[in-house]
C-alpha angles and dihedrals in degrees: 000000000000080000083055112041088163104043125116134204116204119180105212124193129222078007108152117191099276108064110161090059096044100037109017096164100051086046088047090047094050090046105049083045100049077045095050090049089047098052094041088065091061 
């Protein structure tokens, strides 16, 4: 983790490989978050 300060781990369940076609809001919502962490940093 120290290579990676602005990495996330999220443990999904009943997640298949292809998440922003079977479940677009909850890969929208842990993208804007882990973007809104990033640029705050800025």
């Amino acid at each position: 983790m120290p290579h990676y300060p602005r990495a996330s781990f999220a443990v999904l369940d009943v997640a298949g490989h292809n998440l922003p076609i079977e479940q677009p809001e909850l890969f929208g919502a842990l993208v804007l978050e882990w973007l809104d962490r990033v640029t705050a940093e800025w």
